[in-house]
TORPA-4810 file (N, C-alpha, C, O; in nm, 3 decimals):
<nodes>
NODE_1_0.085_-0.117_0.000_0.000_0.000_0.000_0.089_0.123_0.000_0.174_0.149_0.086_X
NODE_2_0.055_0.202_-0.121_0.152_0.328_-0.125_0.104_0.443_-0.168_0.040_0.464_-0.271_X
NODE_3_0.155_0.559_-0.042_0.073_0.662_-0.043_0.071_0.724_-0.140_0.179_0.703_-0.194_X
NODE_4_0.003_0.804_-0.213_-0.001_0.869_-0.349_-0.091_1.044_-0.309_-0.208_1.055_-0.272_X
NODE_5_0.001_1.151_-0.332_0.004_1.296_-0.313_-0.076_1.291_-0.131_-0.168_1.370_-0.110_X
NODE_6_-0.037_1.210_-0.032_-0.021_1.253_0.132_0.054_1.374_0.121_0.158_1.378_0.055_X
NODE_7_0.012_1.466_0.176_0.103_1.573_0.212_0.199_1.561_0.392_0.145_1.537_0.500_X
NODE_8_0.310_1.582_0.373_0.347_1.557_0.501_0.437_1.683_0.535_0.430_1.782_0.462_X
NODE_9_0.522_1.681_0.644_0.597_1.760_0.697_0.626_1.875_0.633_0.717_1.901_0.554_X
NODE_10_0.490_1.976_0.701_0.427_2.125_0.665_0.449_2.128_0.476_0.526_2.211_0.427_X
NODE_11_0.382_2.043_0.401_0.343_2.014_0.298_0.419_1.988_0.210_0.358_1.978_0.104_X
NODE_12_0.540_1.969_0.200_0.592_1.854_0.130_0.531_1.701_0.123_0.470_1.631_0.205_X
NODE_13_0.574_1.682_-0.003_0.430_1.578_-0.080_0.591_1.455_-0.028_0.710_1.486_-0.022_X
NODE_14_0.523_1.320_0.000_0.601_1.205_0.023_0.517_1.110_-0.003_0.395_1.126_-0.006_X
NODE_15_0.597_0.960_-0.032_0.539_0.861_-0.025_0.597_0.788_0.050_0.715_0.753_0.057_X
NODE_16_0.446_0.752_0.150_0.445_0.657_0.266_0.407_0.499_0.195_0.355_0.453_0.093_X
NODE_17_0.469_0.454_0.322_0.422_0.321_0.297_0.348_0.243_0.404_0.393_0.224_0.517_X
NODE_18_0.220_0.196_0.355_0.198_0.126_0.506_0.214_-0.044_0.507_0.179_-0.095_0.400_X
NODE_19_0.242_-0.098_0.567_0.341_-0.252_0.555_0.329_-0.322_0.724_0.338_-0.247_0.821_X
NODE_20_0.312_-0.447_0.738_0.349_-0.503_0.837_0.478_-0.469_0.897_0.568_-0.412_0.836_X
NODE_21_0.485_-0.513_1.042_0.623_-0.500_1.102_0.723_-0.614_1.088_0.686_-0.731_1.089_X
NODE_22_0.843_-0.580_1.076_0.936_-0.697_1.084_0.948_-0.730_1.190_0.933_-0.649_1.282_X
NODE_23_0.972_-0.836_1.208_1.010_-0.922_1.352_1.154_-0.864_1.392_1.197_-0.916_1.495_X
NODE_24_1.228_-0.782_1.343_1.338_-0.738_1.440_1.319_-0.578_1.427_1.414_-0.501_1.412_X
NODE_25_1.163_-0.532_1.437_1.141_-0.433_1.460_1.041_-0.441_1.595_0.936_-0.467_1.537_X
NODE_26_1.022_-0.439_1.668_0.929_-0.469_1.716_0.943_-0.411_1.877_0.862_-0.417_1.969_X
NODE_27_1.090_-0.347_1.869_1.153_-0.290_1.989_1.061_-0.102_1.937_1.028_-0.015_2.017_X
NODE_28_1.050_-0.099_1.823_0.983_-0.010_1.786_0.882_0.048_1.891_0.900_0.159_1.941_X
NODE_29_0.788_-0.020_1.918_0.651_-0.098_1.995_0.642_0.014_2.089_0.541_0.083_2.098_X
NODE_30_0.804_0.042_2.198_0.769_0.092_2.337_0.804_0.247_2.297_0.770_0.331_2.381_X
NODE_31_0.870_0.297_2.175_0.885_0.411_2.161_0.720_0.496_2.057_0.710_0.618_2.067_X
NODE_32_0.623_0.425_1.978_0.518_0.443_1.963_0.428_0.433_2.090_0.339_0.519_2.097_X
NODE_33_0.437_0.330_2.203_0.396_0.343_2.303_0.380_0.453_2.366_0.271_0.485_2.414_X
NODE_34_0.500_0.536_2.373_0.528_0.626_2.428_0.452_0.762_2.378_0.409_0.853_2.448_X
NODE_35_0.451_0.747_2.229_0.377_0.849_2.152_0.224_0.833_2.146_0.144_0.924_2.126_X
NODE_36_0.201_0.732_2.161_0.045_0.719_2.201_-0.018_0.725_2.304_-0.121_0.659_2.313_X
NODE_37_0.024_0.803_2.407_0.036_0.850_2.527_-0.077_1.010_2.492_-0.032_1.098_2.418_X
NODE_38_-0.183_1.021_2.540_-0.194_1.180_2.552_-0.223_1.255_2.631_-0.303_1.224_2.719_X
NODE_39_-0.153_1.405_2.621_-0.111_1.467_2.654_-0.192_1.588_2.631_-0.164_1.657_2.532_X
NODE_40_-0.291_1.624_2.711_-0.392_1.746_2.727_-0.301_1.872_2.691_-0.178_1.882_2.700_X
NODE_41_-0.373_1.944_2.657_-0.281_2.103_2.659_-0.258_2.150_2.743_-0.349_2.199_2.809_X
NODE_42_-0.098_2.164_2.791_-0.099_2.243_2.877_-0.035_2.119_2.990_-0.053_2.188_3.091_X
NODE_43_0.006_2.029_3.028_-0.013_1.924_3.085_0.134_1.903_3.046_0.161_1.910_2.926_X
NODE_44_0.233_1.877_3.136_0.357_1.823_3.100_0.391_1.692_3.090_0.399_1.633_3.198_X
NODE_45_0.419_1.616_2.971_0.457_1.504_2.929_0.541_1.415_3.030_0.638_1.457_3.094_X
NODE_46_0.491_1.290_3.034_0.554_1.184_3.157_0.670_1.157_3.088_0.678_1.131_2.968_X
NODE_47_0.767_1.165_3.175_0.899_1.085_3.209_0.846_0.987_3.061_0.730_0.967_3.024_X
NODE_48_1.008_0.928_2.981_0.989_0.815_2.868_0.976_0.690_2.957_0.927_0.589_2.905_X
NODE_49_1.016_0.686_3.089_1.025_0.544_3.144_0.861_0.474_3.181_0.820_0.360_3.204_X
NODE_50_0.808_0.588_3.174_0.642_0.555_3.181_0.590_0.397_3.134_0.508_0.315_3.174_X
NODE_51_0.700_0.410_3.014_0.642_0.225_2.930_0.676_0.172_2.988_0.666_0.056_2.947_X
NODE_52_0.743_0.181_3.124_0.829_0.018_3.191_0.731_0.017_3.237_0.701_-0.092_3.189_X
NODE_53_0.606_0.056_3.318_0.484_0.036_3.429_0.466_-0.057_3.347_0.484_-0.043_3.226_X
NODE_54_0.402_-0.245_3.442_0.357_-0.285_3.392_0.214_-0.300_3.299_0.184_-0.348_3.190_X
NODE_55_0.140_-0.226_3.418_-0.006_-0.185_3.286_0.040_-0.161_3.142_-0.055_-0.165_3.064_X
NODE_56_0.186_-0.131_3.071_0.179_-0.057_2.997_0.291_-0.170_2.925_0.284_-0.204_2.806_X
NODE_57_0.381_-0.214_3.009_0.470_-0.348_2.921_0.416_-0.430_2.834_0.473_-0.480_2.738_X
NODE_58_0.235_-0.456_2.887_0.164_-0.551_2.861_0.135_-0.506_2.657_0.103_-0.591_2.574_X
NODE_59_0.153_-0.401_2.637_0.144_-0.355_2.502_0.266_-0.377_2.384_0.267_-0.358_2.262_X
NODE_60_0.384_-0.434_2.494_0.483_-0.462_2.381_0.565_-0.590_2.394_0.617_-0.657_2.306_X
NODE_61_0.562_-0.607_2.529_0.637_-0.693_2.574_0.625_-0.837_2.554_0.527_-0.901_2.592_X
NODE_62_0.772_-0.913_2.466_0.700_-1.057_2.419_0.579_-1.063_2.275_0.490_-1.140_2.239_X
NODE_63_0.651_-0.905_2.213_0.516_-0.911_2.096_0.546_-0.993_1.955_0.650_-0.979_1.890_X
NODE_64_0.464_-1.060_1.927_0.473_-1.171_1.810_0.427_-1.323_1.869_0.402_-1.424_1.803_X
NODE_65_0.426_-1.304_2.006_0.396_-1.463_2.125_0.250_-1.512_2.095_0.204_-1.623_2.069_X
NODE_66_0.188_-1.374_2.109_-0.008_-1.436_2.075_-0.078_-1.398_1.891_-0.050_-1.329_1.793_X
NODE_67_-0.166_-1.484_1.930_-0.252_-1.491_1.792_-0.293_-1.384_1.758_-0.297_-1.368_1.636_X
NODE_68_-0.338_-1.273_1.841_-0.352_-1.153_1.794_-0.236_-1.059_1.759_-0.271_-0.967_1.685_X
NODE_69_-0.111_-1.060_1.791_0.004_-0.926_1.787_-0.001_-0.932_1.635_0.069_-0.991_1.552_X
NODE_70_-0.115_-0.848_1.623_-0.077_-0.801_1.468_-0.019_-0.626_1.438_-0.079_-0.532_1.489_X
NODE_71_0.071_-0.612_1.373_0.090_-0.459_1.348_0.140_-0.428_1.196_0.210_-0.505_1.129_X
NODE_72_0.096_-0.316_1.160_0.132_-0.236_1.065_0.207_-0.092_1.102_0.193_-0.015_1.197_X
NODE_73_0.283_-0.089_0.997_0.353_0.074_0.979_0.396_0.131_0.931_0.467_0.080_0.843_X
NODE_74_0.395_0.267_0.940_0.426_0.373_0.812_0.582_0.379_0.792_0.663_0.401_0.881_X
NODE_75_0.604_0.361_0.686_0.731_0.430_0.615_0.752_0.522_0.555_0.723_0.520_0.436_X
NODE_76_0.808_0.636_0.612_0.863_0.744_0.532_0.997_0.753_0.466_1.077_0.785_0.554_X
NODE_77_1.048_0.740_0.368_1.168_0.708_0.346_1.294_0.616_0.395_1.414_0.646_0.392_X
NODE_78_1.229_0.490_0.444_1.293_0.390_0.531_1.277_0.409_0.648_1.302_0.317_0.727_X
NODE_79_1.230_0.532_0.695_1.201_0.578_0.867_1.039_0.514_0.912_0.932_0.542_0.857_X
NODE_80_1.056_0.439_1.006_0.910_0.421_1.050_0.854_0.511_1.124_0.900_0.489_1.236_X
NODE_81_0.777_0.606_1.132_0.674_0.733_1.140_0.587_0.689_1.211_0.522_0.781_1.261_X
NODE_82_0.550_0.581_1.244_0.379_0.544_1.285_0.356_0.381_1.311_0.427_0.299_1.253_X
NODE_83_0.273_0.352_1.382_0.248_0.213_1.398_0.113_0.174_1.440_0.091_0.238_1.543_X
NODE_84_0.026_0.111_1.416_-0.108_0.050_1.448_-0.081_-0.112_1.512_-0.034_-0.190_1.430_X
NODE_85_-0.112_-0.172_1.668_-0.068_-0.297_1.700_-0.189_-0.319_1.753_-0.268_-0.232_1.790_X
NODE_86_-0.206_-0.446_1.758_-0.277_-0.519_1.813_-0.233_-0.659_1.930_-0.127_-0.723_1.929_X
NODE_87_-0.321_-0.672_2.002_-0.318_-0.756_2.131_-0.446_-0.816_2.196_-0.547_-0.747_2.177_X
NODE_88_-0.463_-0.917_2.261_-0.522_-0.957_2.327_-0.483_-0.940_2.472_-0.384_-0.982_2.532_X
NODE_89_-0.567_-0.881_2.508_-0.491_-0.856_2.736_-0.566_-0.772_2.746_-0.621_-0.692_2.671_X
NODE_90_-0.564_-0.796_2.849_-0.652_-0.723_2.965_-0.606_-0.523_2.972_-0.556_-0.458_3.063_X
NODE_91_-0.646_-0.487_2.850_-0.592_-0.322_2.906_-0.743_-0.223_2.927_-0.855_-0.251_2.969_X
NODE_92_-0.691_-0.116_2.883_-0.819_-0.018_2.908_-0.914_-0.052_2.833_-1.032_-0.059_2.868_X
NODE_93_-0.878_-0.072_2.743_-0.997_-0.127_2.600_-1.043_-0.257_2.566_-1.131_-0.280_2.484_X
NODE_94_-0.968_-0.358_2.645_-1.032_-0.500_2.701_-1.203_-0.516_2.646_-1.292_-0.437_2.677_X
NODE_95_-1.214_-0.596_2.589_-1.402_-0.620_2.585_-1.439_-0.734_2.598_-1.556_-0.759_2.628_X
NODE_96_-1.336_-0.843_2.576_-1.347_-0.982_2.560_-1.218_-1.022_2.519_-1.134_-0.946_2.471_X
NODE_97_-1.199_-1.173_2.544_-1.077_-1.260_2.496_-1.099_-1.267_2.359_-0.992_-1.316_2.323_X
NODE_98_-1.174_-1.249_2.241_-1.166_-1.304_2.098_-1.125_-1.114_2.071_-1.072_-1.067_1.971_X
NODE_99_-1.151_-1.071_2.141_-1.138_-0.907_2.066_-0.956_-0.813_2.070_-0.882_-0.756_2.150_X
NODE_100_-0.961_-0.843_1.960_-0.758_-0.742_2.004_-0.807_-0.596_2.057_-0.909_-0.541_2.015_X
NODE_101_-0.752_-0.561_2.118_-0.762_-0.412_2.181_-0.623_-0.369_2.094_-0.513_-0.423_2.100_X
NODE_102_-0.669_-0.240_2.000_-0.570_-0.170_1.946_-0.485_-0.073_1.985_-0.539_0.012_2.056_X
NODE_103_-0.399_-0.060_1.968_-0.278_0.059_2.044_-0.268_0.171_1.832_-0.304_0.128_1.723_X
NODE_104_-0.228_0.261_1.855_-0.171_0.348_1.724_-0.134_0.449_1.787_-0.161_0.493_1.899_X
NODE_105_-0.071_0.480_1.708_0.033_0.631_1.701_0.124_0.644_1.611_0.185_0.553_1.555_X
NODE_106_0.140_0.802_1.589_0.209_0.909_1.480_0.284_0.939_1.568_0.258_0.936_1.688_X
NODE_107_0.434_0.986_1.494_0.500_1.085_1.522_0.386_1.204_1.472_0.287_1.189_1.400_X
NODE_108_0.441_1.338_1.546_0.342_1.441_1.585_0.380_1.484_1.405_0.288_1.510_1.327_X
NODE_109_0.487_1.484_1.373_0.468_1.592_1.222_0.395_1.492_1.117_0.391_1.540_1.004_X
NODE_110_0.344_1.381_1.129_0.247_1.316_1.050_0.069_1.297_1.120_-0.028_1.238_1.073_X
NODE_111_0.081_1.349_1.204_-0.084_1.358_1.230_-0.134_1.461_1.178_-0.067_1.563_1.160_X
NODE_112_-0.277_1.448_1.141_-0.345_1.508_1.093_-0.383_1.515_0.910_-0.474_1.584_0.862_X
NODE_113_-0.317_1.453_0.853_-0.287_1.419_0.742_-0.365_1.349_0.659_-0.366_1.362_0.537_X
NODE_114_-0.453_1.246_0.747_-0.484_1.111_0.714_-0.420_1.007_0.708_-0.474_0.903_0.673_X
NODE_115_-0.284_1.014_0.743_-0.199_0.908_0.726_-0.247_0.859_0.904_-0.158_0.775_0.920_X
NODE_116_-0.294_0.858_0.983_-0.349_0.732_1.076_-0.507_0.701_1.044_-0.574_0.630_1.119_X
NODE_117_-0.545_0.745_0.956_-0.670_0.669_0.870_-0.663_0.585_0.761_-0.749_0.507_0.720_X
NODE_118_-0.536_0.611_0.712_-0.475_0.493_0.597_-0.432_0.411_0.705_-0.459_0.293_0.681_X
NODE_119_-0.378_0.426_0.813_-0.282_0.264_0.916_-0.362_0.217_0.935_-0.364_0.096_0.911_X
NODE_120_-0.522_0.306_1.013_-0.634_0.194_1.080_-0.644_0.061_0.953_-0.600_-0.054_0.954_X
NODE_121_-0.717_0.136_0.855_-0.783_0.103_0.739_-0.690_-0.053_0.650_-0.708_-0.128_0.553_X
NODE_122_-0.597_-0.033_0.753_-0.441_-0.130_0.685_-0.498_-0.224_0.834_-0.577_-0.318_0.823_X
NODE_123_-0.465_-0.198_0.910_-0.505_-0.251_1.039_-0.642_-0.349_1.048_-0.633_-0.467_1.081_X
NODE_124_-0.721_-0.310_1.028_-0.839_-0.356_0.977_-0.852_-0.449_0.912_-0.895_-0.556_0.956_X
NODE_125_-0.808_-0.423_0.764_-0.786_-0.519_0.649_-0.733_-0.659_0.722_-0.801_-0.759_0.740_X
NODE_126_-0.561_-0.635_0.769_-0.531_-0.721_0.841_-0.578_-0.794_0.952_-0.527_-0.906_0.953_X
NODE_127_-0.654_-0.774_1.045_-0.697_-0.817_1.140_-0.842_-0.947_1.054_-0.857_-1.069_1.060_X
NODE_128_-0.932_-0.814_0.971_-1.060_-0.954_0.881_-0.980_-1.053_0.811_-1.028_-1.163_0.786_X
NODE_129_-0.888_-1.028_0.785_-0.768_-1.111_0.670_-0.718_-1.261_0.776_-0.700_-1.377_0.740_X
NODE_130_-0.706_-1.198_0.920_-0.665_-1.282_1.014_-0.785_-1.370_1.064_-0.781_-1.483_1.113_X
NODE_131_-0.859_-1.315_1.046_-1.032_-1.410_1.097_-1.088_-1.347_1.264_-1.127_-1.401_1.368_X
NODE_132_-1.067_-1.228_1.224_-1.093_-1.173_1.384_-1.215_-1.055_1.309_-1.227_-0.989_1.207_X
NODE_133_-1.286_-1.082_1.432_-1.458_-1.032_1.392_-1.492_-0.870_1.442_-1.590_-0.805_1.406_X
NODE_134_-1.387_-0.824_1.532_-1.381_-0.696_1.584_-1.282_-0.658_1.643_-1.230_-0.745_1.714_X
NODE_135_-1.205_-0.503_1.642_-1.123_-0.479_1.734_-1.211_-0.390_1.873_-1.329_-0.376_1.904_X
NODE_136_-1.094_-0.351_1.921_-1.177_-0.261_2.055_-1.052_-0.140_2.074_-0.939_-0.161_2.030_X
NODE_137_-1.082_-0.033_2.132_-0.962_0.061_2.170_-1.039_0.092_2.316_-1.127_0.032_2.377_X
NODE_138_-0.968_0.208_2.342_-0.990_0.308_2.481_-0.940_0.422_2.439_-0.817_0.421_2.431_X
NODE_139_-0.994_0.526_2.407_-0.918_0.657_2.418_-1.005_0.771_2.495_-1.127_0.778_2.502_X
NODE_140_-0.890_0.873_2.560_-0.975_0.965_2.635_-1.032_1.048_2.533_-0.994_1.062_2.416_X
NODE_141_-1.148_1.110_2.604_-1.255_1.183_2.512_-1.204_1.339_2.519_-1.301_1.415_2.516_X
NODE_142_-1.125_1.381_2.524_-1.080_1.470_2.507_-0.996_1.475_2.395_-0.963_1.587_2.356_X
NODE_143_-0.931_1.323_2.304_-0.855_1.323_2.267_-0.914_1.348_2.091_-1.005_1.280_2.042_X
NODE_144_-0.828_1.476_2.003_-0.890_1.494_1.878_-0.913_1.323_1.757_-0.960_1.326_1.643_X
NODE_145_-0.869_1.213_1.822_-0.847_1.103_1.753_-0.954_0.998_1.759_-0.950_0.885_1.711_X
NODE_146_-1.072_1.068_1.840_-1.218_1.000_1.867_-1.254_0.994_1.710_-1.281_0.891_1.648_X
NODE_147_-1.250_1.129_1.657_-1.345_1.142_1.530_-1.273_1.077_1.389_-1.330_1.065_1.280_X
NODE_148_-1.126_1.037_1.424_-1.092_0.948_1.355_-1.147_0.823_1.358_-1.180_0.790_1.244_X
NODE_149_-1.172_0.738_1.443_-1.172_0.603_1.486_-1.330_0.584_1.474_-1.371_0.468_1.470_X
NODE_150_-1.419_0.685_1.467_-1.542_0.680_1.406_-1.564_0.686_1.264_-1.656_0.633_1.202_X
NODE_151_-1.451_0.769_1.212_-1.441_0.738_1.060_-1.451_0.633_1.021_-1.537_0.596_0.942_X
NODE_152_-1.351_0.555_1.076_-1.272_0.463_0.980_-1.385_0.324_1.069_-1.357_0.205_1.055_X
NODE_153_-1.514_0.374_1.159_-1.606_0.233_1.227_-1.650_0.216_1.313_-1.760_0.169_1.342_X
NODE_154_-1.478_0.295_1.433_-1.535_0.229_1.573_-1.657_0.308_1.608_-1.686_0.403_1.535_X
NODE_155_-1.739_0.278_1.722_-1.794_0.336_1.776_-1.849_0.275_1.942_-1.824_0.165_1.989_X
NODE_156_-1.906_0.354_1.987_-1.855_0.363_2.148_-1.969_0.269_2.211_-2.090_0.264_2.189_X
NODE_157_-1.885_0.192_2.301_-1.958_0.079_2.347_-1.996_0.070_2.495_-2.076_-0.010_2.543_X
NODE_158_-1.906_0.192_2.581_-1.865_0.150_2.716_-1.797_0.333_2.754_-1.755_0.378_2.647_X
NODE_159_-1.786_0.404_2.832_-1.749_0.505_2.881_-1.720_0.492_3.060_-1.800_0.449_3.142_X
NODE_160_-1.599_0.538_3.084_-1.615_0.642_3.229_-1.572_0.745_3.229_-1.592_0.802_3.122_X
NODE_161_-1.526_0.794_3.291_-1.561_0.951_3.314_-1.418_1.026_3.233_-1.391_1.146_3.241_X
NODE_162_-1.350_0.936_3.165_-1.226_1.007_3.134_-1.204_0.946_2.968_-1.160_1.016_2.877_X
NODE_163_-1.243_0.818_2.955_-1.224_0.784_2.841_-1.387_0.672_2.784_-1.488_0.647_2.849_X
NODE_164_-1.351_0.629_2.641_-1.447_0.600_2.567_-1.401_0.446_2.515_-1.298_0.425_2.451_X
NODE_165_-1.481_0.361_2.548_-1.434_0.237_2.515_-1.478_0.189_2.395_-1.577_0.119_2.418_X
NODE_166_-1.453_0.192_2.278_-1.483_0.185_2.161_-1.461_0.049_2.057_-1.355_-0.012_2.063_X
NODE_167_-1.581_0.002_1.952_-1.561_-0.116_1.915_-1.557_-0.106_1.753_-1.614_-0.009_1.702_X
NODE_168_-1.484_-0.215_1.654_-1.496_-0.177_1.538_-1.567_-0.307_1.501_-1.519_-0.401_1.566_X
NODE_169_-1.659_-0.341_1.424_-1.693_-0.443_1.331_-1.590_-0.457_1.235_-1.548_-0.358_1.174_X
NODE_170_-1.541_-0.585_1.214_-1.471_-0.596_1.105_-1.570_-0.693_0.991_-1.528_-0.719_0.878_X
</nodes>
């Protein structure tokens, strides 16, 4: 899958690529982790060691072990930019054992673009391709990436007071 006139970094035109992960990429995982983290305005960004908490290891750690660790990601000129993963475990977005709970994230100079509506949309593909009937996320409702994830399906299944537990039909 290859991007054709994406505009990227303050509008220079590139072609992305969106592609599965290699298996000796996959250390990738805790530094998108890290970027998929958000960060209200105004609100100072956690320490990088944040991914060692285990609530949060559980998103990379040992990834390729279960039937679900599926991921895709963007290439910008051999640089990976972005990543969409999947998992089965118990996190915020948990709905059931048959359901992967999705993790994604951009580096910040590729959001907004559509280039994390081309990863879902890759994400997706892959997951019905895999024989899995729905994903699930969690994101806070504050976060501008709700009205993505309704684009591209999910929609909201479950709420508390900070975030939106959201489901996709595949």
């Amino acid at each position: 899958m290859h991007g054709q006139g994406i505009s990227c970094r303050r509008g220079k035109e590139c072609d992305l690529i969106i592609r599965e992960l290699k298996s000796d990429e996959t250390g990738l995982l805790k530094d998108f982790l890290y970027e998929a983290i958000f960060i209200p305005e105004g609100v100072e960004p956690p320490e990088r060691s944040i991914v060692e908490l285990p609530e949060l290891r559980m998103y990379y750690e040992d990834f390729g072990s279960g039937r679900a660790d599926c991921c895709m990601v963007v290439e910008d000129n051999g640089r990976v930019v972005g990543a969409a993963w999947t998992r089965i475990m118990n996190d915020y977005g948990h709905v059931d054992d048959e359901t992967p709970s999705l993790a994604i994230s951009l580096y910040k100079e590729y959001r907004g673009q559509g280039t994390g509506t081309r990863l879902m949309q890759g994400m997706q593909e892959l997951l019905k391709n895999k024989g899995f009937r729905r994903a699930s996320l969690a994101v806070q409702k504050a976060n501008y990436a709700v009205r993505m994830y309704e684009k591209v399906g999910f929609r909201t299944v479950d709420e508390n007071a900070e975030e939106y537990i959201m489901v996709c039909d595949l």
